[in-house]
C-alpha positions in Angstrom: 66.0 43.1 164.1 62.7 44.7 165.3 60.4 44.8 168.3 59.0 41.7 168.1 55.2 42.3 166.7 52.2 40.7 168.7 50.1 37.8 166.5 46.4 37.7 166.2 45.1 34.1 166.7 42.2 34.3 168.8 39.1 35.6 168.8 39.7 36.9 172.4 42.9 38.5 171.1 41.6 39.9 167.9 39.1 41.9 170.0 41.9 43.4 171.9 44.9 43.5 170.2 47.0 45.9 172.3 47.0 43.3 175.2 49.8 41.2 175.6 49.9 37.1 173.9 49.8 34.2 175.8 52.5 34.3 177.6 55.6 31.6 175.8 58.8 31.3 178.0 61.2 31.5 175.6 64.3 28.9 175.9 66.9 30.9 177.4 70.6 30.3 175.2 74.0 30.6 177.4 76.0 33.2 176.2 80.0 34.1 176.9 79.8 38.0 178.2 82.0 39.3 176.1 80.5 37.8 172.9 76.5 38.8 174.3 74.2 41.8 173.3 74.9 43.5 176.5 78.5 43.9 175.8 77.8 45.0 172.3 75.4 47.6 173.2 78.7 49.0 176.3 81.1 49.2 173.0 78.8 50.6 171.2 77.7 53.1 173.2 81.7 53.7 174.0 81.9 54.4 170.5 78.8 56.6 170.6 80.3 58.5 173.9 84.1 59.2 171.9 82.5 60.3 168.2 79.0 62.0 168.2 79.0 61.7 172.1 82.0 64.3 172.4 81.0 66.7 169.2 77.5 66.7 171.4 79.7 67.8 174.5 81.0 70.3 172.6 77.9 72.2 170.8 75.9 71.7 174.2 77.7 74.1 175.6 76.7 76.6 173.4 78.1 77.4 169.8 80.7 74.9 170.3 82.4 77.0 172.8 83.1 80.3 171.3 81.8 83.4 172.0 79.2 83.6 168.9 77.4 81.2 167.6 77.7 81.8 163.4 80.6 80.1 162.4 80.2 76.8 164.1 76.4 77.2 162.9 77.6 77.6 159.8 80.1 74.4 159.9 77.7 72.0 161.5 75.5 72.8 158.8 78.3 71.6 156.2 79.3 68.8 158.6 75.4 67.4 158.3 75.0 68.4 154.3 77.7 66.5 153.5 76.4 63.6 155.7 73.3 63.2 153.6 75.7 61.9 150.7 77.6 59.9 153.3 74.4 58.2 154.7 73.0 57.5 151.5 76.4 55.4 150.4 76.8 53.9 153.6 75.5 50.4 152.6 77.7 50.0 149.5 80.6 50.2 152.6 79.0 47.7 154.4 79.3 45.4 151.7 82.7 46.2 150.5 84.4 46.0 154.7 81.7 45.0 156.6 79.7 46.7 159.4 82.6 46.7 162.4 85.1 48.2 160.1 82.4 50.8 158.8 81.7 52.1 161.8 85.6 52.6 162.9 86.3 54.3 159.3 83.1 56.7 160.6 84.7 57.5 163.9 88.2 58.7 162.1 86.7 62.7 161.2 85.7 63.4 164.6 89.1 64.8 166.0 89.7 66.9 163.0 86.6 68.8 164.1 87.5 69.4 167.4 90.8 70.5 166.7 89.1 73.2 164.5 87.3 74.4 167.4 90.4 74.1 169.4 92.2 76.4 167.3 89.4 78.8 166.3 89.1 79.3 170.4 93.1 79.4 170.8 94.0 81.4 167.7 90.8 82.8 166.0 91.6 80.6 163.0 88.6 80.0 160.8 89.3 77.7 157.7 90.1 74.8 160.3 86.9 74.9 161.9 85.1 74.4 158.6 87.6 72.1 156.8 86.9 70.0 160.2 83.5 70.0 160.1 84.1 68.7 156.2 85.9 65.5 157.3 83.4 64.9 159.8 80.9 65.5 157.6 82.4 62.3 155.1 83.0 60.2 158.4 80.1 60.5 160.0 77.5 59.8 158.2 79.0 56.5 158.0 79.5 56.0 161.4 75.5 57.1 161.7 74.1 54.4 159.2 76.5 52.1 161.1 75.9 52.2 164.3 72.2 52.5 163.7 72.5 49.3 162.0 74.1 47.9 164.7 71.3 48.9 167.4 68.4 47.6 165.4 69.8 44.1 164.3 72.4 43.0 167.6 69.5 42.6 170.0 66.8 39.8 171.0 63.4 41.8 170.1 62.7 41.8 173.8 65.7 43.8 174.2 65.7 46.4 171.7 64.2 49.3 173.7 67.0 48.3 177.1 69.7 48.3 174.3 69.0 51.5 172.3 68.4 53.5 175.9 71.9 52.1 176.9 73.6 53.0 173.6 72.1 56.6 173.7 72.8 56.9 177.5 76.3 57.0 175.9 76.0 59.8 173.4 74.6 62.1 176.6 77.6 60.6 178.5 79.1 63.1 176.1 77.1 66.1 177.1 77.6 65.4 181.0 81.3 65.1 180.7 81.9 68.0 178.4 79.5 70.1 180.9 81.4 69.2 184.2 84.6 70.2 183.1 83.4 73.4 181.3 81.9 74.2 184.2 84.6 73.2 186.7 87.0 75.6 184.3 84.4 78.2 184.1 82.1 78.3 187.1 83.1 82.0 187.9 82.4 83.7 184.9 79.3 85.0 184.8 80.0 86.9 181.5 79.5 85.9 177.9 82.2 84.6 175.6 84.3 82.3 174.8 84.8 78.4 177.1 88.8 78.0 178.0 90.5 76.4 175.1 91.6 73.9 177.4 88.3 71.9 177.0 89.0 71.1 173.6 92.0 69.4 174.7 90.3 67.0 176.5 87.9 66.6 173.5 90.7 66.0 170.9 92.3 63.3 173.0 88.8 61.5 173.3 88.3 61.4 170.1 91.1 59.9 168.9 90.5 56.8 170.5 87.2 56.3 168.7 88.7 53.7 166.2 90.7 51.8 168.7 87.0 51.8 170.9 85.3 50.2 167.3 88.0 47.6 167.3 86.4 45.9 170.5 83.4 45.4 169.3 82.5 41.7 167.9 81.5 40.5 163.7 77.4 39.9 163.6 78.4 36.0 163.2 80.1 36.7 166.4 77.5 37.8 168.6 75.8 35.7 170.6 72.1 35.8 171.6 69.7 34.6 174.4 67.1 33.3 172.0 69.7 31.7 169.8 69.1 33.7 167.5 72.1 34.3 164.6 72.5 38.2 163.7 72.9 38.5 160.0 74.0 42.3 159.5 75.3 42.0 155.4 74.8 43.7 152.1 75.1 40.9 149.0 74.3 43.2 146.1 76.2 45.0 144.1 76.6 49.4 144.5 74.4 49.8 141.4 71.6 47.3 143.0 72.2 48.9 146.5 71.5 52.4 145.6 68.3 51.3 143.0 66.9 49.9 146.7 67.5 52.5 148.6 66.0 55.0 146.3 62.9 52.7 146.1 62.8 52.5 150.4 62.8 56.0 150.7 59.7 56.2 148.2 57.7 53.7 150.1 54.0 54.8 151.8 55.4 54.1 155.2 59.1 55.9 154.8 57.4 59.3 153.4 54.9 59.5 156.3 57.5 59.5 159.0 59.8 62.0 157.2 58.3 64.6 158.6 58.6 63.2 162.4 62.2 62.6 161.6 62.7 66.6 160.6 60.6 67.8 163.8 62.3 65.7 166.0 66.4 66.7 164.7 65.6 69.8 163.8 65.5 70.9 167.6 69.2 70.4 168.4 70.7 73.0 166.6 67.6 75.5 167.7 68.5 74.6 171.4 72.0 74.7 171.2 71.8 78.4 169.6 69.4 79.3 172.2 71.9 78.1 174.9 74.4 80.2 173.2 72.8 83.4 172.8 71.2 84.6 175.9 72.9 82.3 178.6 76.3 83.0 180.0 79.0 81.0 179.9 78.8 79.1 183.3 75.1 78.7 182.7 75.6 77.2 179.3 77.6 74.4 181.5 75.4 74.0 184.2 72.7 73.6 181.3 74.6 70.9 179.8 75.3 68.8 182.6 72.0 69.0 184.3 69.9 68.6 181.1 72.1 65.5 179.9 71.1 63.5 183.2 68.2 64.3 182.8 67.9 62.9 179.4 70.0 59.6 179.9 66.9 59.0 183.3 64.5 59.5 181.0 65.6 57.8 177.8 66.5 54.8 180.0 62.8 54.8 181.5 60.9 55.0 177.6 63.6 51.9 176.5 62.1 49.7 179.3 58.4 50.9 178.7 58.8 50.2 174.9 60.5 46.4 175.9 58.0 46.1 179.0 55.8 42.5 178.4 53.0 44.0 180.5 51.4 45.6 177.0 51.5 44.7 173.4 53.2 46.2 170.8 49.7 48.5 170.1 49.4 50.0 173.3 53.2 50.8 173.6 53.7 52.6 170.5 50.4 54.8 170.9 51.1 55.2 174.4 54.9 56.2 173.1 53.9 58.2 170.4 51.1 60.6 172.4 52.9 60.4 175.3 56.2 62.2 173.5 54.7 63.9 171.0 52.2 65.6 173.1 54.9 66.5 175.8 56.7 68.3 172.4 53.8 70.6 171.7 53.8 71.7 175.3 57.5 72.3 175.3 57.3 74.4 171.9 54.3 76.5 173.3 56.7 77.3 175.9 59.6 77.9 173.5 57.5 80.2 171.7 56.8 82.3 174.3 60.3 82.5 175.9 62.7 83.7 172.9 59.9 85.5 171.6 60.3 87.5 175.2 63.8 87.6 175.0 64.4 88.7 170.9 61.9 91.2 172.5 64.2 92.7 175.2 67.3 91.6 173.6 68.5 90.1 177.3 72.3 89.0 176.3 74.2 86.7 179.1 71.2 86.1 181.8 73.2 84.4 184.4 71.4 82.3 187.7 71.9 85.3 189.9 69.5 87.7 187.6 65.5 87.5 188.0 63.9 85.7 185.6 66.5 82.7 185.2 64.6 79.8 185.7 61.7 79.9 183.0 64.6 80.1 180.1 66.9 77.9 181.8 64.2 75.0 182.8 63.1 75.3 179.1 66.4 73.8 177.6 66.5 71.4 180.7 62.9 69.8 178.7 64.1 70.2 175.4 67.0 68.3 175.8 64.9 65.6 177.6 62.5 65.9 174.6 65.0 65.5 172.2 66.6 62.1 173.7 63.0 60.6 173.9 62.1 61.7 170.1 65.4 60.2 169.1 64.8 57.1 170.9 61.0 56.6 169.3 62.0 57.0 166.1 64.4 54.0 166.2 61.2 52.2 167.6 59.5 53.3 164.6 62.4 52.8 161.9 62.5 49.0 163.8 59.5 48.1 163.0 59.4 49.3 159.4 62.6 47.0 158.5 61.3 44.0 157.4 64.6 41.8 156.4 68.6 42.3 157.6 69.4 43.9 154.8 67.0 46.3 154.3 67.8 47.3 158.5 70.8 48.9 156.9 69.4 50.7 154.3 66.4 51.9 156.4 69.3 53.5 158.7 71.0 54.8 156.2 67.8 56.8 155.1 66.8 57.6 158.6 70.5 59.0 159.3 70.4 60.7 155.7 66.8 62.8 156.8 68.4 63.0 159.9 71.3 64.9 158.3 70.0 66.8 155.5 67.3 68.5 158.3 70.3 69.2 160.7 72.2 70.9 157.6 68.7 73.3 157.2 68.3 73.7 160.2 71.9 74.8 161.5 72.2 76.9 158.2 69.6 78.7 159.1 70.8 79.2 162.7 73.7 81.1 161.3 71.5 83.8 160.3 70.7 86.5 163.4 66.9 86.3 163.1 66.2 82.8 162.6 68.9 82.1 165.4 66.8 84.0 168.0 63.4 83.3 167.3 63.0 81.8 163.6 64.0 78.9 164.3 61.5 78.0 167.7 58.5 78.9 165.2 59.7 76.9 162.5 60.2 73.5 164.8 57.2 74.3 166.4 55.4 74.3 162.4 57.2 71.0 162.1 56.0 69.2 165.1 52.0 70.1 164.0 52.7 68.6 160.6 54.1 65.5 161.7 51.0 64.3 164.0 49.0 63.2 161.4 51.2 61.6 158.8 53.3 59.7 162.0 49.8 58.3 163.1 48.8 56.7 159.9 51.9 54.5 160.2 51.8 54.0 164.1 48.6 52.8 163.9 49.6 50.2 162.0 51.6 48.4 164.3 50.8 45.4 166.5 47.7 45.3 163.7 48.6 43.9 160.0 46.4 44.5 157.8 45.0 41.0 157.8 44.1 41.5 161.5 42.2 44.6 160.7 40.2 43.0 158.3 39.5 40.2 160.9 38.5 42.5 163.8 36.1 44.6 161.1 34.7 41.7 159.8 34.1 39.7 163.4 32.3 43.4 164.3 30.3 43.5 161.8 29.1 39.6 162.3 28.5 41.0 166.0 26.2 44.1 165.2 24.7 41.7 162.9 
């Protein structure tokens, strides 16, 4: 359910907490393949790679492939409104079908939404675009809470961090695919405008195979664990009850404090996928795509393993996780700063990789996509260890998804306007990451130290300097 969290029992140990315990081989369970936490997290991810992985594909290349960025702003920021309400109800439809069948019914308002962009490419047809970004919207909040759900209860705790790398290694999957064929279809146009319609062929056809890709994957009582371990994923309570608890999660100490970590950390992908959009040309916007999702899925693979590794307790990897990200951020939004503020500047349309000057705008998405994978992946190690019973891991992912969602609708709103698309939005992320240090802190502090442990180390301190 969450990384496991290191006791205090010895004096040696309550002097340094953020080394690892004793070490206790745990028994070792044999589990069929096809029933084990490993295969969960491939159809998962699958899952991941066909729904958000593909809608990722298709705004990484830039305003979800048309020639201006506004209207698909515009739509993604209905798509994610309209996912706050959908996130926040997602645990009453966990208890009314259970969480496999929630997360097909969240797959189903993907391909609606492509096949807006399809036509709005093809045709120039508009109401599609945004009545597909509504049925998204409906779907996918659900399919969010879900699989979120699914990440933070399927796993042994020694797993968690290997399991939610592999599962988002999927959703940039997405981004890699959609940026080798746009840029196989595209590589010679050097020009700004619109990607081939053709893409969004592929991207339909994907997506429609979502729900058949949530059928594979196996019932809680079905998975099978290495520790032996039973995986109790289920809401018991009634709607009424279920929304009374939500309400009161969201309004705990801890929650609030990481809300605004959450908003600096989503906020970012509609900023860089305007950026992309509005000063790249249409072959770079590929090239940007592809590169800068491998890039993420290295690195997001490489923080899952640190966050699992058994070298260092749970202290030293979360405050070795949370400076190390946060810290790389604040460079990255220094840099961001300086860039579009450059380019609003000049007004520099299309910059291609044959002009001068390529590399310091295109190298900057290249990080920020990086940046965003690894903030994505922290904050499920922080959401993780905030659950503290199988029920409230869904509600706690409904709440993060909910945030998650009701920033993105800001911030892709906002996108749609001309100013804050070149430039407002950089210094408003940028705002957001400072005011997140502090409050995030006071909550990462906390873990691999209870409160009881604090007051042990203070007191045996104080009976030292004594």
């Amino acid at each position: 359910m969450s990384f496991e969290k290191q006791p205090v029992s010895t004096d040696e140990e309550l002097a340094d907490t953020s080394g690892p315990p004793t070490p206790i081989e745990p028994q070792k369970h044999k589990v069929k393949w096809n029933h084990s936490t490993t295969y969960n997290a491939l159809v998962l991810g699958l899952c991941n790679f066909l729904a958000p992985g593909i809608w990722t594909a298709m705004n990484s290349i830039g305003g979800g492939g048309s020639e201006s960025p506004y209207l698909v702003d515009a739509a993604n920021a209905l798509t994610f409104g309209l996912m706050v309400i959908s996130c926040f109800f997602g645990s009453i439809v966990v208890r009314w079908v259970g969480i496999k069948w929630t997360l097909i019914i969240g797959t189903v308002g993907y391909a609606p939404y492509a096949a807006g962009l399809y036509t709005h490419n093809r045709f120039g047809t508009d109401w599609l675009v945004l009545f597909g970004a509504a049925l998204c919207g409906l779907s996918a909040g659900i399919f969010w809470m879900a699989e979120s759900a699914i990440a933070l209860s399927y796993p042994e705790p020694g797993n968690q961090g290997k399991f939610l790398g592999l599962w988002l290694s999927f959703r940039v999957g997405g981004q890699i695919l959609g940026g080798a064929i746009n840029l196989g279809l595209n590589v010679n146009r050097s020009t700004a405008g619109s990607v081939s319609y053709a893409v969004f062929g592929a991207f339909i056809a994907l997506q429609a195979l979502g729900p058949a890709a949530g059928l594979l994957l196996n019932n809680p009582e079905s998975v099978q664990r290495t520790d032996g371990q039973k995986v109790q994923l289920r809401i018991a309570h009634d709607p009424i009850y279920e929304m009374k608890a939500m309400v009161k999660l969201f309004f705990t100490r801890n929650f609030l404090l990481i809300v605004p970590l959450i908003a600096q950390a989503t906020y970012t992908e509609a900023v860089m996928f305007t950026y992309l959009d509005l000063w790249f040309s249409v072959r770079v916007r590929a090239l940007a795509s592809f590169l800068s999702g491998c890039l993420a899925l290295i690195f997001g693979n490489v923080l899952g393993a640190f966050l699992d590794s058994g070298r260092f307790g749970l202290k030293t990897r979360s405050r070795g996780a949370f400076g190390t990200v946060l810290l790389l951020q604040g460079g990255w939004w220094v840099w961001a700063t300086v860039v579009t503020t450059g380019y609003r500047r000049e007004w520099t349309e299309a910059i291609d990789w044959t002009d001068p000057g390529f590399a310091k705008g295109f190298v900057l998405y290249l990080v920020w996509v990086v940046g965003f994978q690894l903030n994505y992946l922290f904050l499920y190690f922080v959401v993780g260890n905030l659950a503290t019973d199988d029920e409230e891991v869904v509600r706690v992912s409904g709440l993060l998804r909910g945030v998650e969602s009701a920033v993105q609708a800001v911030s892709y709103g906002l996108s749609s306007v001309g100013i804050m698309a070149s430039v407002g939005g950089t210094y408003i992320n940028f705002g957001l990451w400072g005011i997140s240090l502090l409050p995030a802190w006071l909550v990462i502090r906390q873990f691999g130290v209870s409160l009881d442990d604090q007051k042990l180390v203070r007191d045996q301190k104080a009976q030292t300097e004594e």
